[in-house]
C-alpha positions as CSV (number, residue, x, y, z in Angstrom):
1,X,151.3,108.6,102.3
2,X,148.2,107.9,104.0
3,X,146.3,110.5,106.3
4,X,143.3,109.9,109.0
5,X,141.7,112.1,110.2
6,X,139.2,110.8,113.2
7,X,136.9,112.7,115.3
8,X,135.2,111.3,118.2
9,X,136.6,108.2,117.5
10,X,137.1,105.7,120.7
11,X,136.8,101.6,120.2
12,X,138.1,98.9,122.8
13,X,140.5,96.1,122.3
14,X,139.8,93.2,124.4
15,X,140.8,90.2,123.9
16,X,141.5,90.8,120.1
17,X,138.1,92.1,119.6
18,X,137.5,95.5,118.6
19,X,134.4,97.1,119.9
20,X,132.4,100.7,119.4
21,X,133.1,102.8,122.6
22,X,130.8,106.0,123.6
23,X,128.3,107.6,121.0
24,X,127.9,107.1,117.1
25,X,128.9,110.4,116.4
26,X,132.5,109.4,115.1
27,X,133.3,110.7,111.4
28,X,136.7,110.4,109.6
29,X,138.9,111.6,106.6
30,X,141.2,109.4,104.6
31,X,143.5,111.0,102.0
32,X,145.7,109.1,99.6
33,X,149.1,111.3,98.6
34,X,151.7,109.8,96.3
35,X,149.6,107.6,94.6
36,X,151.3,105.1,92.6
37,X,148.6,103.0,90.9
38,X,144.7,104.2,90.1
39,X,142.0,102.0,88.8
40,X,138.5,101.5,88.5
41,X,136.7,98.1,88.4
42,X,132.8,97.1,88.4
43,X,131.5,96.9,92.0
44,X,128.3,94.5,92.4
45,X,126.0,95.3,89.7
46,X,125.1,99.2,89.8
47,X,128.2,101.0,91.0
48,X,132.2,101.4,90.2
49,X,135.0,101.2,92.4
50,X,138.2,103.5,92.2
51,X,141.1,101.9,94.0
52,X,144.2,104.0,94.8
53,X,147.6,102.4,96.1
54,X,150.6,104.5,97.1
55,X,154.0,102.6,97.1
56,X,154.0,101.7,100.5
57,X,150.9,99.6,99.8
58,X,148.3,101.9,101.3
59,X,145.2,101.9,99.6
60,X,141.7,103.6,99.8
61,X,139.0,102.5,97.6
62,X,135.6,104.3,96.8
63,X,132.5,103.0,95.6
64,X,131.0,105.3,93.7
65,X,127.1,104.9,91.3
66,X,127.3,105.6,87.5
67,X,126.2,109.0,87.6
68,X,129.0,109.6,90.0
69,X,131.8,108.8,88.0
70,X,130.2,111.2,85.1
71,X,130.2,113.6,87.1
72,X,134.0,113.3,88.0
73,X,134.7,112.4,84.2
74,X,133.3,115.8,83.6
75,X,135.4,117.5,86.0
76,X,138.3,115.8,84.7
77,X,137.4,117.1,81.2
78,X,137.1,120.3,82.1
79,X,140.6,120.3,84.1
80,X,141.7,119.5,80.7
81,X,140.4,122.3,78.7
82,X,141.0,125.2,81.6
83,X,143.6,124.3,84.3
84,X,147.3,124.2,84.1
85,X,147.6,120.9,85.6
86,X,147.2,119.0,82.3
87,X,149.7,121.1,80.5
């Protein structure tokens, strides 16, 4: 299942051409439930991407620099060691 959050978000179609209505202030949120396949792949020459499909064929993908995915490695390890999650 795939969720979107969008704030301030306002484009026109004309024509078949989408275009940026009103100020830049626009932000969004994209979460990924029910994920059915992860991976993660080289991305250009100095980051990683994490891809995420659900089985609907939703996907998000993330693009994320090598210090990044330590970072979440780590986390992951210590979910391991302290949360119930892994058991």
């Amino acid at each position: 299942m795939l969720n979107l959050i969008l704030d301030d978000f306002m484009v026109e179609l004309t024509d078949g051409t989408i275009r940026n209505v009103g100020p830049s202030n626009k932000s969004g949120t994209a979460k990924l439930f029910d994920v059915e396949s992860a991976e993660a792949r080289e991305f250009g020459d100095k980051r990683v991407k994490v891809v995420c499909e659900d089985d609907d064929g939703n996907e998000v993908q993330v693009a994320l620099f090598p210090e990044q995915v330590r970072e979440i490695a780590d986390d992951i390890e210590a979910l391991e060691d302290d949360s119930p999650v892994f058991e």
